[in-house]
HTML snippet that shows the backbone in 3Dmol.js (N, CA, C, O; Angstrom):
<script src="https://3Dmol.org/build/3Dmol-min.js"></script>
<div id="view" style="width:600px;height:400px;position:relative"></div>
<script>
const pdb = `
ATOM      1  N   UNK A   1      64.834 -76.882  36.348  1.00  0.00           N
ATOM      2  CA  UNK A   1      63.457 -76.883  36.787  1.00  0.00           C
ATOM      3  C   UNK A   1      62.720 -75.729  36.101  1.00  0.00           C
ATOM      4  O   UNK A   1      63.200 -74.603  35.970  1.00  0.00           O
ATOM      5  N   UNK A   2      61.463 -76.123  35.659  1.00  0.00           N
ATOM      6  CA  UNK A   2      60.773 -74.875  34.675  1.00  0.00           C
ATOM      7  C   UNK A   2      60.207 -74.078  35.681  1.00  0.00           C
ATOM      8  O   UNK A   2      59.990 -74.555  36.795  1.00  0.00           O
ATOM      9  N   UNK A   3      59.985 -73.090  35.446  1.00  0.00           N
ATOM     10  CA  UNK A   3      59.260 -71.769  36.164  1.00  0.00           C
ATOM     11  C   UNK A   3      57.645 -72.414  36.174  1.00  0.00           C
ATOM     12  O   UNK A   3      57.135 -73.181  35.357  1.00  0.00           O
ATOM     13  N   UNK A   4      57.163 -71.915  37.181  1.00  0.00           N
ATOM     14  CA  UNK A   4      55.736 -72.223  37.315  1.00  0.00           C
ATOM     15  C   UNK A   4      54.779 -70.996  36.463  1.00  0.00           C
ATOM     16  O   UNK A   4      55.062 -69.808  36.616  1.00  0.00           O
ATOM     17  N   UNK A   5      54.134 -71.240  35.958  1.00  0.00           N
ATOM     18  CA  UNK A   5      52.593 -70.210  35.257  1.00  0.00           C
ATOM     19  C   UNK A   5      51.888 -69.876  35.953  1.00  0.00           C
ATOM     20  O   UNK A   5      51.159 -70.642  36.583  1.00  0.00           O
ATOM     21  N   UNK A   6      51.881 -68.516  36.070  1.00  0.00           N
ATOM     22  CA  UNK A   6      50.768 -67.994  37.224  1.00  0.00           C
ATOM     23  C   UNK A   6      49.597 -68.046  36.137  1.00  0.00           C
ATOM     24  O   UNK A   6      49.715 -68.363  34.954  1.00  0.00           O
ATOM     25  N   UNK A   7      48.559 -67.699  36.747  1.00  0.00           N
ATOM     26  CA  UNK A   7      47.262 -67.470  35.812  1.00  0.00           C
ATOM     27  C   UNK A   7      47.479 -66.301  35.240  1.00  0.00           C
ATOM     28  O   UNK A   7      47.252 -66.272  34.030  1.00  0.00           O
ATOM     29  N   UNK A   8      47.987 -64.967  35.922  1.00  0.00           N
ATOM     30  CA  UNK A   8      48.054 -64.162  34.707  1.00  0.00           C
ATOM     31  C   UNK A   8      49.430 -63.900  33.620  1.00  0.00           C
ATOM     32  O   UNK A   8      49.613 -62.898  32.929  1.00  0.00           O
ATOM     33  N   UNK A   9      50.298 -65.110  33.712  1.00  0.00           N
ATOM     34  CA  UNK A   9      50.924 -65.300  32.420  1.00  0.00           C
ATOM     35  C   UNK A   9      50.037 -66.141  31.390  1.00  0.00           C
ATOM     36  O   UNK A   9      50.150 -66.187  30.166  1.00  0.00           O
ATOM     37  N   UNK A  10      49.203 -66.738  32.150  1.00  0.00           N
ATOM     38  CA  UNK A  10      48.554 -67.972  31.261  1.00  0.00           C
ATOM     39  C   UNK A  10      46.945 -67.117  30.684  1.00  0.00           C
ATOM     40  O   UNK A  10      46.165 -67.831  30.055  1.00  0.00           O
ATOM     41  N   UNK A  11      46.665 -66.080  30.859  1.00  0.00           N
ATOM     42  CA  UNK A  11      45.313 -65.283  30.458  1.00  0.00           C
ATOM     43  C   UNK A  11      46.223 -64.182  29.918  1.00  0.00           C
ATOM     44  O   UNK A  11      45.571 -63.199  29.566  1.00  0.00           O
ATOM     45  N   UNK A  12      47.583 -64.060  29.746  1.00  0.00           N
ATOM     46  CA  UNK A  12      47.964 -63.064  28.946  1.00  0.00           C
ATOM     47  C   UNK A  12      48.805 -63.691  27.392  1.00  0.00           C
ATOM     48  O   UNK A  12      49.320 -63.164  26.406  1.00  0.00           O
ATOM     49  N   UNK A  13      48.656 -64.587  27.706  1.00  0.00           N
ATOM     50  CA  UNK A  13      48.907 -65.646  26.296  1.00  0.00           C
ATOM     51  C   UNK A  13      48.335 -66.168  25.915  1.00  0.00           C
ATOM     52  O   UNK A  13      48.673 -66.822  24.929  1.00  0.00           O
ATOM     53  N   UNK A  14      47.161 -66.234  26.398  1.00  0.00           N
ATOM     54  CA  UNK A  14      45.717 -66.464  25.906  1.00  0.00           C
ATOM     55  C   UNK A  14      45.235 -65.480  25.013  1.00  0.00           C
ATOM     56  O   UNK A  14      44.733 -65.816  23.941  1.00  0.00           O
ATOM     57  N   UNK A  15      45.350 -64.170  25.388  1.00  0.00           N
ATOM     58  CA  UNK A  15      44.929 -62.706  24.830  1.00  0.00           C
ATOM     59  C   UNK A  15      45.958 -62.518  23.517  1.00  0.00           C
ATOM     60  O   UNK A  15      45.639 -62.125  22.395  1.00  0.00           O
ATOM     61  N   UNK A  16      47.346 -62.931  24.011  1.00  0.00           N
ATOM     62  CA  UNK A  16      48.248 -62.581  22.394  1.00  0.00           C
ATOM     63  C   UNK A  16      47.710 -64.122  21.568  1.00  0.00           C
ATOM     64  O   UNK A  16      47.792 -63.884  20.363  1.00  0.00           O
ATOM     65  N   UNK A  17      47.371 -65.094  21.711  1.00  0.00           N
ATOM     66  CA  UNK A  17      47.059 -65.921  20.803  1.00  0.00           C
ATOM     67  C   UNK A  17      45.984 -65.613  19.812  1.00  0.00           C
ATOM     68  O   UNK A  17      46.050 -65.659  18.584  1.00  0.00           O
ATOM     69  N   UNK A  18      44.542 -65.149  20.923  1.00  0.00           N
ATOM     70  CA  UNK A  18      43.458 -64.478  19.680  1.00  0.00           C
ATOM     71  C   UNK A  18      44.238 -63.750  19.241  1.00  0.00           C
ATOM     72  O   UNK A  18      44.873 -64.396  18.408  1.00  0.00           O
ATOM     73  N   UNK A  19      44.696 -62.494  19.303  1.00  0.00           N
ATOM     74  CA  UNK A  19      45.393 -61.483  18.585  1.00  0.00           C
ATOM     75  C   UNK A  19      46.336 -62.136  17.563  1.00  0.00           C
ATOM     76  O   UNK A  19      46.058 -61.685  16.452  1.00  0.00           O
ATOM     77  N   UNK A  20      47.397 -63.070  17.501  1.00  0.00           N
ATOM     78  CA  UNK A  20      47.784 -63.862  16.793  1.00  0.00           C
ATOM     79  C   UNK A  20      47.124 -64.117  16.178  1.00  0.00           C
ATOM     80  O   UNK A  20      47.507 -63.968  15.017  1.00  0.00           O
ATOM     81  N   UNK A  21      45.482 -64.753  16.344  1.00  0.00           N
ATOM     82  CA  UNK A  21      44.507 -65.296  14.985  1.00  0.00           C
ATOM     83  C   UNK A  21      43.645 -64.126  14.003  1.00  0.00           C
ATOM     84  O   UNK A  21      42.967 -64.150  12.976  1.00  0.00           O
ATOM     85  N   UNK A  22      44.154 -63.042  15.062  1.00  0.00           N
ATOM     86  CA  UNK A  22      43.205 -61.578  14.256  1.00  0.00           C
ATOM     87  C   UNK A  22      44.203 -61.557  13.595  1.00  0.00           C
ATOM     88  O   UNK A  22      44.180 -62.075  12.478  1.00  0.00           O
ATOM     89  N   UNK A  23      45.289 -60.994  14.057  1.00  0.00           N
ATOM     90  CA  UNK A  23      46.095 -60.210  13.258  1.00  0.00           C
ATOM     91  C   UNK A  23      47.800 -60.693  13.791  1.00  0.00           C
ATOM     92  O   UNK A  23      48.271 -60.029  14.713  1.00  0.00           O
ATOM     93  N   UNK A  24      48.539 -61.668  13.278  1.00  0.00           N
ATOM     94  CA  UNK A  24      49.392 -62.352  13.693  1.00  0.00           C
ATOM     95  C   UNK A  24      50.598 -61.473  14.034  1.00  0.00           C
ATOM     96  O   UNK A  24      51.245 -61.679  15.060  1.00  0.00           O
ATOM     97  N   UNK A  25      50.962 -60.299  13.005  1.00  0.00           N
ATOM     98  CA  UNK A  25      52.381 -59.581  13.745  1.00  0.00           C
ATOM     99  C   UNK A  25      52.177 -59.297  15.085  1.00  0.00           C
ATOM    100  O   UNK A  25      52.948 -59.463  16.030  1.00  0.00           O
ATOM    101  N   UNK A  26      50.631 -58.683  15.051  1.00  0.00           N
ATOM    102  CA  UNK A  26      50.664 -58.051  16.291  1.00  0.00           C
ATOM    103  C   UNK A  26      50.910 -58.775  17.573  1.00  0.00           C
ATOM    104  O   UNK A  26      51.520 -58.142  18.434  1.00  0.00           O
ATOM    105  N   UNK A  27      50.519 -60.062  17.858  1.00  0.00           N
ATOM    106  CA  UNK A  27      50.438 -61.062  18.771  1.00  0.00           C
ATOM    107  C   UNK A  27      52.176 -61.547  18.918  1.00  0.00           C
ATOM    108  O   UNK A  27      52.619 -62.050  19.951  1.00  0.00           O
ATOM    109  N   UNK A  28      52.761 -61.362  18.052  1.00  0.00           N
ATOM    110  CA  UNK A  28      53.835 -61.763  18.023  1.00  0.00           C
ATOM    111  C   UNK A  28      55.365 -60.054  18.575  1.00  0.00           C
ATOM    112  O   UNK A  28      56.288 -60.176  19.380  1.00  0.00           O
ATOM    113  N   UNK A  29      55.130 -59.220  18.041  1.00  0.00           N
ATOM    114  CA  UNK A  29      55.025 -58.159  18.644  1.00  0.00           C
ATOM    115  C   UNK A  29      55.031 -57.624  19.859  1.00  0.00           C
ATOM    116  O   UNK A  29      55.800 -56.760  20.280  1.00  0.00           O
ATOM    117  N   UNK A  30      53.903 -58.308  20.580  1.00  0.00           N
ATOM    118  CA  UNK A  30      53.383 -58.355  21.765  1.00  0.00           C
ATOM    119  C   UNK A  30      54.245 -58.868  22.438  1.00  0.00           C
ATOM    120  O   UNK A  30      54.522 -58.314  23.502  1.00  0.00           O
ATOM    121  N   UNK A  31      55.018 -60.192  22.023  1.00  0.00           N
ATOM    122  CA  UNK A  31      55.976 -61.209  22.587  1.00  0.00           C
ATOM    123  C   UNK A  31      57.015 -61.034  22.636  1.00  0.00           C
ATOM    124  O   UNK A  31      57.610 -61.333  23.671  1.00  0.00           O
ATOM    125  N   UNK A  32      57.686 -60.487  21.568  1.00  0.00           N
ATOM    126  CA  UNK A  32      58.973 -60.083  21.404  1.00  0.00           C
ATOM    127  C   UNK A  32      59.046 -59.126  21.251  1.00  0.00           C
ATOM    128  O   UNK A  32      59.507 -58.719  22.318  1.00  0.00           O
ATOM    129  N   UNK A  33      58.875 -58.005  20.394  1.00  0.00           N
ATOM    130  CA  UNK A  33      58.882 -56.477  20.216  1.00  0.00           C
ATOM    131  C   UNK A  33      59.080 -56.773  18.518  1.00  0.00           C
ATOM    132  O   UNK A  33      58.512 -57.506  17.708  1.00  0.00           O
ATOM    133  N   UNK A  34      60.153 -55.833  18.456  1.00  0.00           N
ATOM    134  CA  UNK A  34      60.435 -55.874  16.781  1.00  0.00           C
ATOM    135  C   UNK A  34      62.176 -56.628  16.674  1.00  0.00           C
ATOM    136  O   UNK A  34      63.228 -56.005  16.533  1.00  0.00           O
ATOM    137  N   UNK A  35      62.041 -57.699  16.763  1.00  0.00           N
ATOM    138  CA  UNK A  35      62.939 -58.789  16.704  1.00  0.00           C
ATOM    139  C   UNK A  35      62.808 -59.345  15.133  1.00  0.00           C
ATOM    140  O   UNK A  35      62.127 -58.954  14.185  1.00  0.00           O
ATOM    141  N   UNK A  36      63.705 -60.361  15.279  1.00  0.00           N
ATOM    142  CA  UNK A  36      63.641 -60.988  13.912  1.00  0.00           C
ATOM    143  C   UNK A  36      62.377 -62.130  13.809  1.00  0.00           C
ATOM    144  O   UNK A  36      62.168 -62.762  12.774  1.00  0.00           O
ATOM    145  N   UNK A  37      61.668 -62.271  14.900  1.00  0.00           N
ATOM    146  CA  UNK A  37      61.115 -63.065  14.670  1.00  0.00           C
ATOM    147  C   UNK A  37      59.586 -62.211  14.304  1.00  0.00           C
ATOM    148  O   UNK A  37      58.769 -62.935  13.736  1.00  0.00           O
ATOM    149  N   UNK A  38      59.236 -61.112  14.506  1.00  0.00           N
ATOM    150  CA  UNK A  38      58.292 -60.090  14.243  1.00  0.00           C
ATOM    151  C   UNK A  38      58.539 -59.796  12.570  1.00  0.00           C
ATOM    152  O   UNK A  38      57.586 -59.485  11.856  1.00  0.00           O
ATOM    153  N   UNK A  39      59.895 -59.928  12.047  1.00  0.00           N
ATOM    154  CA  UNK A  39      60.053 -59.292  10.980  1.00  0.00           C
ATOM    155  C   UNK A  39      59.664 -60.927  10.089  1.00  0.00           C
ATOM    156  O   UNK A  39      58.999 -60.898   9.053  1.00  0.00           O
ATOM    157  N   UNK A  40      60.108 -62.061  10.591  1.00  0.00           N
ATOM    158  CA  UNK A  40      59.826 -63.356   9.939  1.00  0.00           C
ATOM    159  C   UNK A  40      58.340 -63.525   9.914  1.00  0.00           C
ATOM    160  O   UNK A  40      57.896 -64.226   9.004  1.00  0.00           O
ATOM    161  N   UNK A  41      57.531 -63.016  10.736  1.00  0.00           N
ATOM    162  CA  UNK A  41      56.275 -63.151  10.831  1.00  0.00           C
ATOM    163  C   UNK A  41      55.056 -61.935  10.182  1.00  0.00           C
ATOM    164  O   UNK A  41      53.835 -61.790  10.247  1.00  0.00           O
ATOM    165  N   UNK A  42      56.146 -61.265   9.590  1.00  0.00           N
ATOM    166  CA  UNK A  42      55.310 -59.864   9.097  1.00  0.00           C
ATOM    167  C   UNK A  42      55.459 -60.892   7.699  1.00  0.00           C
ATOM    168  O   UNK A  42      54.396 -61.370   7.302  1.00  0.00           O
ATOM    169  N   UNK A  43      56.576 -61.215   7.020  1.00  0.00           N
ATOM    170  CA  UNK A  43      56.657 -61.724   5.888  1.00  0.00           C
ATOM    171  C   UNK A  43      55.805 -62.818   5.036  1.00  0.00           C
ATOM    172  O   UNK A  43      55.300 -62.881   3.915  1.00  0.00           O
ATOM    173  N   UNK A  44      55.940 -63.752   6.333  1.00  0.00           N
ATOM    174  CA  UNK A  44      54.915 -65.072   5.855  1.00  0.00           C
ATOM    175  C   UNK A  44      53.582 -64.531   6.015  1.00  0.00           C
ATOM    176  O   UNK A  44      52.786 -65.207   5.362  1.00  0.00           O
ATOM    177  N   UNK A  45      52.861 -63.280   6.821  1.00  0.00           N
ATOM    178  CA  UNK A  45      51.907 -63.001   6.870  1.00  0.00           C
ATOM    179  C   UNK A  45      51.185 -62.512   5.678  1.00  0.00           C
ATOM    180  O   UNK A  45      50.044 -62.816   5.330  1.00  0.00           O
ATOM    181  N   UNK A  46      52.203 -61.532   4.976  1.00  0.00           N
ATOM    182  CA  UNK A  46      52.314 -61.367   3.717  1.00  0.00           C
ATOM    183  C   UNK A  46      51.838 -62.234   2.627  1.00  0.00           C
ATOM    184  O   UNK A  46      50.873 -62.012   1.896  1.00  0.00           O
ATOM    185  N   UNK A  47      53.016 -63.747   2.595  1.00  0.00           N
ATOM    186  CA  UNK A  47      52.782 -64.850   1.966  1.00  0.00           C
ATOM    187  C   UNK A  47      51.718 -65.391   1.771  1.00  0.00           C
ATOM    188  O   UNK A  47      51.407 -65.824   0.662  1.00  0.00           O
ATOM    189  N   UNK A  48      51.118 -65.453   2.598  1.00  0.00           N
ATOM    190  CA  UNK A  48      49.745 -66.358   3.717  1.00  0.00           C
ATOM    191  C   UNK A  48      49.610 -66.219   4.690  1.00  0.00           C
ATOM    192  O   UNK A  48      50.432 -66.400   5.588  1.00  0.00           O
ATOM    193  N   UNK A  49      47.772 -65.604   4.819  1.00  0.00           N
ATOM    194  CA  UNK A  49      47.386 -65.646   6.157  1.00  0.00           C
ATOM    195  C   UNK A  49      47.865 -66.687   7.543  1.00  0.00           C
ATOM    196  O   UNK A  49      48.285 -66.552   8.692  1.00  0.00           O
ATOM    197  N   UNK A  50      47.487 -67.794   6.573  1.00  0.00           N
ATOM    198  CA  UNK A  50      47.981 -69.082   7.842  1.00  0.00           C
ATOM    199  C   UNK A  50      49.020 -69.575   8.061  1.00  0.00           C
ATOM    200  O   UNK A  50      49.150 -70.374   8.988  1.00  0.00           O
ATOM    201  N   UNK A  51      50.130 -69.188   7.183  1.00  0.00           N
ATOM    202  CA  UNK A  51      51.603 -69.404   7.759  1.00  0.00           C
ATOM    203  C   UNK A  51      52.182 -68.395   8.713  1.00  0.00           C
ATOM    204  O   UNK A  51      53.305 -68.544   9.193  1.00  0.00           O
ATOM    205  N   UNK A  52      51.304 -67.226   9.022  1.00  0.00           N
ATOM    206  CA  UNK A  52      51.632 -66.629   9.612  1.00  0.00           C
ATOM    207  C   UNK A  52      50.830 -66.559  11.002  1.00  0.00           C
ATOM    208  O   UNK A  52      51.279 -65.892  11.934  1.00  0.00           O
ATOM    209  N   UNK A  53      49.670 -67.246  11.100  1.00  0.00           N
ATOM    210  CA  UNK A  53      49.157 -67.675  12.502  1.00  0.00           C
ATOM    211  C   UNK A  53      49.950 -68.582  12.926  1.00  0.00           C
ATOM    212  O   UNK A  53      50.427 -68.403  14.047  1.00  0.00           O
ATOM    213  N   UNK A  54      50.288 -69.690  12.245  1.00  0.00           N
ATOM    214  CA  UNK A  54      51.077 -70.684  12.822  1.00  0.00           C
ATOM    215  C   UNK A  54      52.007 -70.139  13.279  1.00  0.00           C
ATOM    216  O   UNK A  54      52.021 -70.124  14.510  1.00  0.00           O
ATOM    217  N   UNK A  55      52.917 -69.611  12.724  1.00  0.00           N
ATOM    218  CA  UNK A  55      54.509 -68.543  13.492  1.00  0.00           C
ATOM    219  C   UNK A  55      53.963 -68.233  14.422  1.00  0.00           C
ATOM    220  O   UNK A  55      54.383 -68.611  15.516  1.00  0.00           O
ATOM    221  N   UNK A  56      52.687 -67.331  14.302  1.00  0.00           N
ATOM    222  CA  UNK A  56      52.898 -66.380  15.491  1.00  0.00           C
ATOM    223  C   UNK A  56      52.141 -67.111  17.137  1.00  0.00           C
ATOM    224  O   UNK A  56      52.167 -66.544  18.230  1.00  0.00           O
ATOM    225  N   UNK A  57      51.687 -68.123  16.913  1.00  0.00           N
ATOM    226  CA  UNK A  57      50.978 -69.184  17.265  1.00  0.00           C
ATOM    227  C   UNK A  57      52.270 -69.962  18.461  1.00  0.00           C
ATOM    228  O   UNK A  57      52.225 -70.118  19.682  1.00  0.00           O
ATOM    229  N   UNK A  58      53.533 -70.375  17.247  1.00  0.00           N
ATOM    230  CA  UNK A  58      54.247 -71.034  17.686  1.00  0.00           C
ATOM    231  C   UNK A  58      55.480 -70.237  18.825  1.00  0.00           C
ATOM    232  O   UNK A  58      56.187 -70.670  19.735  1.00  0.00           O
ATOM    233  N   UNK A  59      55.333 -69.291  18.391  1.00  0.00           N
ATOM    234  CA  UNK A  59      56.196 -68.018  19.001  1.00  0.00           C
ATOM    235  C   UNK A  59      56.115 -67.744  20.027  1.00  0.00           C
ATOM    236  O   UNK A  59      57.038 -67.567  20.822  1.00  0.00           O
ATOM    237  N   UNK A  60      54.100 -67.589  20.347  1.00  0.00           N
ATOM    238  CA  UNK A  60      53.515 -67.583  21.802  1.00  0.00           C
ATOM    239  C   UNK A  60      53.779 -68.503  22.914  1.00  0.00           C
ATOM    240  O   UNK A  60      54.064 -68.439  24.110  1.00  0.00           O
ATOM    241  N   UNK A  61      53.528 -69.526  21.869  1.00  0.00           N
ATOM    242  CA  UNK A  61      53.701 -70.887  22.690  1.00  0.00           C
ATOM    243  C   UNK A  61      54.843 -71.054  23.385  1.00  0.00           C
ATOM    244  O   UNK A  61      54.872 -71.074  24.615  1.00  0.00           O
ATOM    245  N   UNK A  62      55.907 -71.191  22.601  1.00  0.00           N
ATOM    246  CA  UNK A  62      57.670 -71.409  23.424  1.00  0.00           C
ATOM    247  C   UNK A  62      58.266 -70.599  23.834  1.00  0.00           C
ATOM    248  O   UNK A  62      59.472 -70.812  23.961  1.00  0.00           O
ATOM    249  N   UNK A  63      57.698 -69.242  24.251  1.00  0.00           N
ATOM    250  CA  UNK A  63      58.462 -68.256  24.901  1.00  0.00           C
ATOM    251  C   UNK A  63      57.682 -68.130  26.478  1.00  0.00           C
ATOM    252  O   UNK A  63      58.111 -67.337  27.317  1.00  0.00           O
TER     253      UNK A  63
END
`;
const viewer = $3Dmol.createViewer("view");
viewer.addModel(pdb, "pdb");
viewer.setStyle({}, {cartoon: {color: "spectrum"}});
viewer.zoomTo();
viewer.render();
</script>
């Protein structure tokens, strides 16, 4: 059975998503800390702006 979403999990993943579209490590960061998935998302950010919203986008989303 999934955990229920209070509103302020759901207005605090709201807040790392813009941040995700400003500035994607950080939003992602926010989520995990400095994991591998912060370090996968510093890289593609690097690569491209928008492969790295999407990561950090997708990151928000399933955690």
């Amino acid at each position: 059975m999934p955990l229920a979403r209070t509103q302020d999990s759901a207005i605090s993943d709201l807040l790392k998503i813009i941040l995700a579209v400003i500035l994607p490590p950080l939003g992602v960061f926010l989520e995990v800390g400095l994991g591998k998935h912060f370090w996968i998302n510093l890289i593609l950010t690097l690569f491209g702006y928008i492969p790295g919203i999407i990561h950090a986008v997708y990151v928000i989303a399933t955690r």
